[in-house]
SELUM-180746 format. One line per field, with one value per atom (N, C-alpha, C, CB): residue number from 1; residue in one letter; atom name; x, y, z. Coordinates in nm, 4 decimals, padded with zeros to 6 digits. Glycine has a CB too. Layout:
N
resi c(NUM, ...)
resn c(a, ...)
name c(CA, ...)
c1 c(X, ...)
c2 c(Y, ...)
c3 c(Z, ...)
***
This chain:
92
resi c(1, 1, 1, 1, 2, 2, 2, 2, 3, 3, 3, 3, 4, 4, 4, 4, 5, 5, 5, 5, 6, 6, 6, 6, 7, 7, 7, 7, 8, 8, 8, 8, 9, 9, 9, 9, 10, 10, 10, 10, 11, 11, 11, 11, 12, 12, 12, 12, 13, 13, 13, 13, 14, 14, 14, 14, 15, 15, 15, 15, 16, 16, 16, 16, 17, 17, 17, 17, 18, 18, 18, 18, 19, 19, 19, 19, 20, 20, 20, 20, 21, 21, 21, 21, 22, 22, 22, 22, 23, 23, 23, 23, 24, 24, 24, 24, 25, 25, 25, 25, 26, 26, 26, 26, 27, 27, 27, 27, 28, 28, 28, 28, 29, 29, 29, 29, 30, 30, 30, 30, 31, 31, 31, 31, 32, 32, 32, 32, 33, 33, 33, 33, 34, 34, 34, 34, 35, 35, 35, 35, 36, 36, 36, 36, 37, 37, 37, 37, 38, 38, 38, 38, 39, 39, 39, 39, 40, 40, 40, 40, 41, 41, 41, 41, 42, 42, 42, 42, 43, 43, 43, 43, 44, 44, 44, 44, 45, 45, 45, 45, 46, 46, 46, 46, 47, 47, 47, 47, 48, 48, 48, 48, 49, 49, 49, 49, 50, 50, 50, 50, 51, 51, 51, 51, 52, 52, 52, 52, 53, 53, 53, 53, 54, 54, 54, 54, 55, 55, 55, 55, 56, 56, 56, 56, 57, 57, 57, 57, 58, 58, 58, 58, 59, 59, 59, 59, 60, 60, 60, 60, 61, 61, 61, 61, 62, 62, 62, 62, 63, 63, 63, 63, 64, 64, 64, 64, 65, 65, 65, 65, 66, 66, 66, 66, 67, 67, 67, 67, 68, 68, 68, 68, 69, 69, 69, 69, 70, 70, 70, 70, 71, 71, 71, 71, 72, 72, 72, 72, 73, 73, 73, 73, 74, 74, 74, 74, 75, 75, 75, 75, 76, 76, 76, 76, 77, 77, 77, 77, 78, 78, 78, 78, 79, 79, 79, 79, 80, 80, 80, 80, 81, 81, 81, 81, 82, 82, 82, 82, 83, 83, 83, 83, 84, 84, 84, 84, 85, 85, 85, 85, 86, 86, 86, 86, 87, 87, 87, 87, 88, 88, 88, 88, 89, 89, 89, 89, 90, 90, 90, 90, 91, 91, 91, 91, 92, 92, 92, 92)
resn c(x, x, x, x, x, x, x, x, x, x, x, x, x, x, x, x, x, x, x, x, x, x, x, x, x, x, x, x, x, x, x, x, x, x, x, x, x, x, x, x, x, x, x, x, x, x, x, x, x, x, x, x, x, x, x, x, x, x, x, x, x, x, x, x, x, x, x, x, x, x, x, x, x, x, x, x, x, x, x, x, x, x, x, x, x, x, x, x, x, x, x, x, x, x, x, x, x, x, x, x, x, x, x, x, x, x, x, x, x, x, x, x, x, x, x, x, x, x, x, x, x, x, x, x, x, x, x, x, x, x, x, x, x, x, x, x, x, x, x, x, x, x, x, x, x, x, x, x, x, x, x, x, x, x, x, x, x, x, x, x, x, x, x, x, x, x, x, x, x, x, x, x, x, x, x, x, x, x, x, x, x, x, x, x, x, x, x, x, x, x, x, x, x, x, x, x, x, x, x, x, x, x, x, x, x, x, x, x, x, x, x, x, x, x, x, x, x, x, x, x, x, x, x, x, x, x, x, x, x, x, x, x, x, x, x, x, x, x, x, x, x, x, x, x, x, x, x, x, x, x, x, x, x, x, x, x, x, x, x, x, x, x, x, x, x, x, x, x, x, x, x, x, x, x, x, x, x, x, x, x, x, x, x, x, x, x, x, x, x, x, x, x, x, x, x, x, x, x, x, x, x, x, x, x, x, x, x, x, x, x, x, x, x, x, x, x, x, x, x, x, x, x, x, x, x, x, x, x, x, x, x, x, x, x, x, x, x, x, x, x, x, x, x, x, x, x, x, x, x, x, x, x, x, x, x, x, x, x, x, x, x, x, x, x, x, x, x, x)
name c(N, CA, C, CB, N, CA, C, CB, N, CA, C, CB, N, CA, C, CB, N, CA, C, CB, N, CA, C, CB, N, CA, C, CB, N, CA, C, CB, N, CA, C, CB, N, CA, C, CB, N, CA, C, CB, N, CA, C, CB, N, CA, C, CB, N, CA, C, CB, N, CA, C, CB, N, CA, C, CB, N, CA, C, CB, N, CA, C, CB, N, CA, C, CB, N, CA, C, CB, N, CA, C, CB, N, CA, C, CB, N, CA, C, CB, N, CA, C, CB, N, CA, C, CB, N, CA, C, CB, N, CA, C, CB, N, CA, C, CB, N, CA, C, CB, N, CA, C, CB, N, CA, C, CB, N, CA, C, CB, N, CA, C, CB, N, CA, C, CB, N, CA, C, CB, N, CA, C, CB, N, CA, C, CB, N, CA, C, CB, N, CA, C, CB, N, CA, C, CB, N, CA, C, CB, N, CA, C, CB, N, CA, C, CB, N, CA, C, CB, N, CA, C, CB, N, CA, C, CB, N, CA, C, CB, N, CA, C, CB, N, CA, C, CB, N, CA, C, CB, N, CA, C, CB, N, CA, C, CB, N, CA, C, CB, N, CA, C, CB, N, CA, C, CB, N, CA, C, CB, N, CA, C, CB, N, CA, C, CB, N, CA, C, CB, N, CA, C, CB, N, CA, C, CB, N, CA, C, CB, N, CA, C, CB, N, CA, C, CB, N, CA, C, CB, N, CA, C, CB, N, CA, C, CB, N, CA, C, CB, N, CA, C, CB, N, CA, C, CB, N, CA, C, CB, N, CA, C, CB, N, CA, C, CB, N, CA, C, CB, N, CA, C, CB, N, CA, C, CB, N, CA, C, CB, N, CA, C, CB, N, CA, C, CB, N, CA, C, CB, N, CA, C, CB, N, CA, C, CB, N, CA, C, CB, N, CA, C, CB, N, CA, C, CB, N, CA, C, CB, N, CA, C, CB, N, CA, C, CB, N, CA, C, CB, N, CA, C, CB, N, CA, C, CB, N, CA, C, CB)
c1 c(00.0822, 00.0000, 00.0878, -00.0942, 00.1892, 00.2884, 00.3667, 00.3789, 00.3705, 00.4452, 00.3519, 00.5257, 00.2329, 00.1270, 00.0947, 00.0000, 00.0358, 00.0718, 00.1766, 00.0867, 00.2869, 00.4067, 00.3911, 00.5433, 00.3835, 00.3987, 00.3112, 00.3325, 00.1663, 00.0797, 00.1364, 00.0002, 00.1638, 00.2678, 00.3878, 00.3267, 00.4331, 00.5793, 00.5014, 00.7048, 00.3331, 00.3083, 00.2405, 00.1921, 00.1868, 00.1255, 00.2803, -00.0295, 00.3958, 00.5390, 00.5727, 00.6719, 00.6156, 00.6742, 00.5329, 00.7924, 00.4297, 00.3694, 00.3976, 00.3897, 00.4324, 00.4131, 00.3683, 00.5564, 00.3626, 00.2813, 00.3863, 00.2078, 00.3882, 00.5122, 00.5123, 00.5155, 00.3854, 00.3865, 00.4376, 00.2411, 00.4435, 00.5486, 00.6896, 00.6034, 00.6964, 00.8242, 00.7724, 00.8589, 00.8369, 00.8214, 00.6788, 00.9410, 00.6571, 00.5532, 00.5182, 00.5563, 00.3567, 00.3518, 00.4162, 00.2354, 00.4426, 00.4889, 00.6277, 00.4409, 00.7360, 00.8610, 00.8999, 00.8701, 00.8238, 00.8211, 00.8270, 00.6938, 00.6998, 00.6742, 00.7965, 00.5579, 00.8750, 01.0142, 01.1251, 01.0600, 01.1439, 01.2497, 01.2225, 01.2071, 01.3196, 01.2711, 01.3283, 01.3522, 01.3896, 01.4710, 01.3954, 01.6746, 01.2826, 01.2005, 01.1611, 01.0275, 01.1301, 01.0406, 01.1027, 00.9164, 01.2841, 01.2985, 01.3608, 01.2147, 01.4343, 01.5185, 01.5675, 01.6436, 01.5378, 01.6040, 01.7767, 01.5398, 01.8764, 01.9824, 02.0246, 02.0253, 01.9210, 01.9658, 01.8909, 01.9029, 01.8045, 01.7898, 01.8989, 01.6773, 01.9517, 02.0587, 02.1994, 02.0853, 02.1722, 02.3116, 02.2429, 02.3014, 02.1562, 02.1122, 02.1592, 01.9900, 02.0417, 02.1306, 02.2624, 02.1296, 02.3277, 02.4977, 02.4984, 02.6247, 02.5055, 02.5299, 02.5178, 02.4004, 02.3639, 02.3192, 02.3919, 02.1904, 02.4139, 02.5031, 02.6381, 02.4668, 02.6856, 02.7890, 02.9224, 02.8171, 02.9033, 02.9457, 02.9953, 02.8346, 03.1393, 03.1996, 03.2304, 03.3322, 03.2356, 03.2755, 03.1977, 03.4389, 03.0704, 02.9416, 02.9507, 02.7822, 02.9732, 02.9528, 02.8581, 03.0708, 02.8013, 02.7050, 02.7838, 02.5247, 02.7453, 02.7356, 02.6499, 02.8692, 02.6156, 02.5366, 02.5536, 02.5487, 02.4734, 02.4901, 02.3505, 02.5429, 02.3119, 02.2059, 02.2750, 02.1739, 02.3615, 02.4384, 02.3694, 02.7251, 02.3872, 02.2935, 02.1819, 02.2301, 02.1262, 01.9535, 01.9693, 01.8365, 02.0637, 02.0352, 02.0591, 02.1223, 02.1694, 02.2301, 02.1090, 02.3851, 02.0034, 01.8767, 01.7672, 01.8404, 01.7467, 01.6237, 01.6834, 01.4807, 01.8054, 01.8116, 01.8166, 01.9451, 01.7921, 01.7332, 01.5974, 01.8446, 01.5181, 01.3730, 01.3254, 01.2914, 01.1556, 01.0487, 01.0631, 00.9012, 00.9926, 00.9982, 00.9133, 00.9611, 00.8036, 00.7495, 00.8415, 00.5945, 00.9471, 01.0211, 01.0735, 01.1020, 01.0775, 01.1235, 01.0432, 01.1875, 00.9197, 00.8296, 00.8342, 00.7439, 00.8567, 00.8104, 01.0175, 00.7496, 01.1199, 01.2291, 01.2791, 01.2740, 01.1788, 01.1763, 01.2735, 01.0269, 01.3060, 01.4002, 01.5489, 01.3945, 01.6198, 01.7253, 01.8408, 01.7316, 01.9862, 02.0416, 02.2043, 02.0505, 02.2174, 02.3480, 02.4374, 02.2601, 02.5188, 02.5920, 02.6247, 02.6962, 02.6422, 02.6439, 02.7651, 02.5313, 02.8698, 02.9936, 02.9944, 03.1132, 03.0930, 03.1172, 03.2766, 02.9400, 03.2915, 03.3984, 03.3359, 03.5157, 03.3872, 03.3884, 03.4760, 03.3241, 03.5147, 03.6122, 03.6085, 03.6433, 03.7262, 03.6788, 03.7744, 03.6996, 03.7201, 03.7654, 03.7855, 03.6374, 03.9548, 03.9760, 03.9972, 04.1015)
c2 c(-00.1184, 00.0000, 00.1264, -00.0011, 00.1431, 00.2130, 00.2723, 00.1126, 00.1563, 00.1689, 00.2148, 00.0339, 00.1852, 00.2252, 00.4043, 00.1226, 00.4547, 00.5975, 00.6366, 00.6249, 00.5890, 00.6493, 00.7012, 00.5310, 00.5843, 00.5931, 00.7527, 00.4378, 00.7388, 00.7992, 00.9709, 00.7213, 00.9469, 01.0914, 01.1260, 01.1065, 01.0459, 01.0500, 01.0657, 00.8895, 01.0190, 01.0582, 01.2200, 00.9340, 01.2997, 01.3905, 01.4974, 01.4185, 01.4703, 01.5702, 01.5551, 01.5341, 01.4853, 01.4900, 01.4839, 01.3409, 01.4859, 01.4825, 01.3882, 01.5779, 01.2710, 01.1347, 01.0015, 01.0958, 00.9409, 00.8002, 00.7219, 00.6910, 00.6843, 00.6393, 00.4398, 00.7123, 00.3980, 00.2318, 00.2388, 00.1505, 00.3194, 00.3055, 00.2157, 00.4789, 00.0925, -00.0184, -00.0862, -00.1187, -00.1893, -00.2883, -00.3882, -00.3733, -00.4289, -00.4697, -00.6133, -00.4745, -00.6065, -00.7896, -00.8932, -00.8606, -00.9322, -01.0432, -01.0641, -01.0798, -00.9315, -00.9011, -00.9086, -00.7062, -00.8650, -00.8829, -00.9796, -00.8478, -01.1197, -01.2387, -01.2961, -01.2983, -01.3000, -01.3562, -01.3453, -01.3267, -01.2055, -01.1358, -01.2214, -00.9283, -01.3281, -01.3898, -01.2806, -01.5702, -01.2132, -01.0799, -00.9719, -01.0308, -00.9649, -00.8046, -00.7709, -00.8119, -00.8507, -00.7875, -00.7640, -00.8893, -00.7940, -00.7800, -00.9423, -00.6989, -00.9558, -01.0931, -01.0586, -01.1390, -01.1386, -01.1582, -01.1631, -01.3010, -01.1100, -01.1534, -01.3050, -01.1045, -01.3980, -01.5301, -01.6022, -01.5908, -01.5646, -01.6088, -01.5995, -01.5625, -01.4671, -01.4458, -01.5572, -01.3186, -01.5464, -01.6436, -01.8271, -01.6294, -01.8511, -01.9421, -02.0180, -01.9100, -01.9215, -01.8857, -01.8973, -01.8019, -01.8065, -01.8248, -01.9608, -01.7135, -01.9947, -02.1732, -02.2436, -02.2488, -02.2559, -02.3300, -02.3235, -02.2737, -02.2620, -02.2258, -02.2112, -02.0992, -02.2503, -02.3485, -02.2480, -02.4352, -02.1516, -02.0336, -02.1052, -01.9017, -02.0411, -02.0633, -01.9617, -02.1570, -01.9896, -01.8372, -01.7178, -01.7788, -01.7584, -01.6592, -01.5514, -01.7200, -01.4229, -01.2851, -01.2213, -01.1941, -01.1710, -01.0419, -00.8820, -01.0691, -00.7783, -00.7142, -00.6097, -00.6654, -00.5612, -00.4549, -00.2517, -00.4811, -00.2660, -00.1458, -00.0084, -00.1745, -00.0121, 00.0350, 00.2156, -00.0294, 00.1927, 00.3980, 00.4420, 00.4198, 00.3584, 00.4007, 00.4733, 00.2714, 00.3635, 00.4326, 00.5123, 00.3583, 00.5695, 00.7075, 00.7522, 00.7678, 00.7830, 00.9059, 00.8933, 00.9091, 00.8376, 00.8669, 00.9256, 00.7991, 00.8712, 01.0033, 01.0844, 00.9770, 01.1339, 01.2292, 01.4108, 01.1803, 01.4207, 01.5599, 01.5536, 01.6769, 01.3849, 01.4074, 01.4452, 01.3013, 01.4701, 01.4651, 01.3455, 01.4878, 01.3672, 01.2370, 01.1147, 01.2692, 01.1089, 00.9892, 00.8702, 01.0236, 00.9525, 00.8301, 00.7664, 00.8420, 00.7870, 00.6566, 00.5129, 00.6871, 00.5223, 00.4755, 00.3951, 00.5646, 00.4555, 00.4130, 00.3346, 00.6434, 00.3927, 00.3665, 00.2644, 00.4764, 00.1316, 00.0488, -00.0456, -00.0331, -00.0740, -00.2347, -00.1722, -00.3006, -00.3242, -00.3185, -00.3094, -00.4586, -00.2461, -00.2401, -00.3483, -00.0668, -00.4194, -00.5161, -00.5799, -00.6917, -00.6220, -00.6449, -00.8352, -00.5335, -00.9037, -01.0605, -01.0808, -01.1356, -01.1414, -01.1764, -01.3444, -01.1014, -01.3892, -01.5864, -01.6023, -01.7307, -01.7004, -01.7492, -01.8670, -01.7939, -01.8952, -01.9902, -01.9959, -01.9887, -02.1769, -02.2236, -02.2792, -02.3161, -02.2398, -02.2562, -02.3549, -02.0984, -02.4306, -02.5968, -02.5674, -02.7364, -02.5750, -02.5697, -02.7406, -02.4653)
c3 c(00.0000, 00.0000, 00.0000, 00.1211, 00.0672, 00.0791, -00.0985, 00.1795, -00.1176, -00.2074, -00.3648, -00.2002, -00.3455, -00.4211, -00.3979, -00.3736, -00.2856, -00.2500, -00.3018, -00.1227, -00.2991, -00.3060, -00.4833, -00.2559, -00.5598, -00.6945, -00.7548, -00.7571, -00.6956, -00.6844, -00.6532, -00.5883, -00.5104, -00.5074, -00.5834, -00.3845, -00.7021, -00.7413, -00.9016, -00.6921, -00.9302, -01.0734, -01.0567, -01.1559, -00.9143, -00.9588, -00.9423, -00.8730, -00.8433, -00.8402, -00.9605, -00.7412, -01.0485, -01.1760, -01.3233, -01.1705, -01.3015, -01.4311, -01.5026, -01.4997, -01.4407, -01.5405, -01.4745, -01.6123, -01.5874, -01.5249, -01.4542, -01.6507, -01.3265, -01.2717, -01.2845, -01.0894, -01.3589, -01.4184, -01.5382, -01.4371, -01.5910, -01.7212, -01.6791, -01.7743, -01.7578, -01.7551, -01.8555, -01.6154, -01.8306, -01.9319, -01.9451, -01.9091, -02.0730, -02.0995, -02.0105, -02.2413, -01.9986, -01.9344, -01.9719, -01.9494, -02.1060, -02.1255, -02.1281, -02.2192, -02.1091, -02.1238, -01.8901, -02.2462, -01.8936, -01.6793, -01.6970, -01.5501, -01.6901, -01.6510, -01.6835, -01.7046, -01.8478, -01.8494, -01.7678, -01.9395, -01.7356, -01.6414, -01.4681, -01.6400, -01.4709, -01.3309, -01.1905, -01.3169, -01.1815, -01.0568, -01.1056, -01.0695, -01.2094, -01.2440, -01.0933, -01.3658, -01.0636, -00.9401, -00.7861, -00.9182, -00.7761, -00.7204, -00.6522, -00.7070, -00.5357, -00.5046, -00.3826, -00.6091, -00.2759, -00.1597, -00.2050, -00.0871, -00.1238, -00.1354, -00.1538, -00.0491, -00.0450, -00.0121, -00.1614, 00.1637, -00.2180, -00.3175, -00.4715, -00.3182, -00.4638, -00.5290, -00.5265, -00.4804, -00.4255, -00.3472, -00.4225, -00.0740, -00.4066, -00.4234, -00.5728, -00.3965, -00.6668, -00.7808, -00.8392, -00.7805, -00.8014, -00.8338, -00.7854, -00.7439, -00.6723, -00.6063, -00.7244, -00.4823, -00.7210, -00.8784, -01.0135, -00.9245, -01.0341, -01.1723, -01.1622, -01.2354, -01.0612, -01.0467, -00.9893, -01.2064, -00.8986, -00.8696, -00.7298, -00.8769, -00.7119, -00.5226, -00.5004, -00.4668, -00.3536, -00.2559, -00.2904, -00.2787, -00.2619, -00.3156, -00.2334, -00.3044, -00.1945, -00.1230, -00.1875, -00.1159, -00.0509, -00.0923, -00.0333, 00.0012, -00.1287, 00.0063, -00.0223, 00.0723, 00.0967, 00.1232, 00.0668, 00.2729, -00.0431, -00.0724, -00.0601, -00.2068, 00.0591, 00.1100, 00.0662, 00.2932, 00.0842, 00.0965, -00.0729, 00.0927, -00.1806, -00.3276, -00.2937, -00.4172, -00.2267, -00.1909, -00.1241, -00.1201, 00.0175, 00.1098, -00.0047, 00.2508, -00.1078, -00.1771, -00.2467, -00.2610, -00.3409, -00.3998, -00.3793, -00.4197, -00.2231, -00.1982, -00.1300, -00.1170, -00.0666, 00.0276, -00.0319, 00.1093, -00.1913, -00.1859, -00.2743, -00.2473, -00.2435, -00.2985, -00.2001, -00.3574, -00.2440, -00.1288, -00.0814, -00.1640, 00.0793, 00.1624, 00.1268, 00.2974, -00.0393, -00.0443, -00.1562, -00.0884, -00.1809, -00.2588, -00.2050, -00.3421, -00.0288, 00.0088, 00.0431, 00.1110, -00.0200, -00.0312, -00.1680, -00.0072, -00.2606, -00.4346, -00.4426, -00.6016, -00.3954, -00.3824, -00.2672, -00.3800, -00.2663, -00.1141, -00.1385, -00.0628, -00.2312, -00.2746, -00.2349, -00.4943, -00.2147, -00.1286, -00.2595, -00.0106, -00.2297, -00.3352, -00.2998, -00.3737, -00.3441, -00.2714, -00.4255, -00.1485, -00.4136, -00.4839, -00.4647, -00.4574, -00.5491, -00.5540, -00.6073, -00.6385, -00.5883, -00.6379, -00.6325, -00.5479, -00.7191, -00.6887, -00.7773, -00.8045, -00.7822, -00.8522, -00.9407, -00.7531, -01.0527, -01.1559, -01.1940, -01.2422, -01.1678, -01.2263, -01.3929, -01.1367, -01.4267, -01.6076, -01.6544, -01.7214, -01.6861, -01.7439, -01.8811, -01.7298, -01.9176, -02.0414, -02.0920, -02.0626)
***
């Protein structure tokens, strides 16, 4: 709900439609469109054959993003921002 207001306050401050992205059938393909737990990320890399999986935490993106909006983009701006690293070994 939050995050619905938010959009709402972020289409009448800027004069645009703030659901403008990508089309339905181009989302549903995109499996991370909507967003991914870190531990799911991690999961991932595992699967696809990735070692010494790290995350890390890059929350400071998002302060530096809203800190000279209005106070409802921290609302429409809720997803976490982190970084996923691994190693692959490459079999020649």
């Amino acid at each position: 709900m939050k995050r619905f207001v938010g959009r709402i306050c972020v289409g009448i401050y800027e004069r645009r439609n703030p659901w403008n992205g990508y089309s339905n059938n181009l989302s549903k393909a995109l499996p991370l469109y909507g967003g991914a737990d870190p531990e799911r990320i991690v999961e991932i890399f595992e699967d696809a054959g990735l070692s010494d999986v790290a995350v890390t935490d890059l929350s400071w993106i998002r302060e530096r993003m809203v800190e000279d909006k209005p106070f409802f983009y921290r609302f429409v701006l809720g997803r976490a921002y982190f970084m996923v690293e691994g190693r692959k070994e490459v079999i020649l």
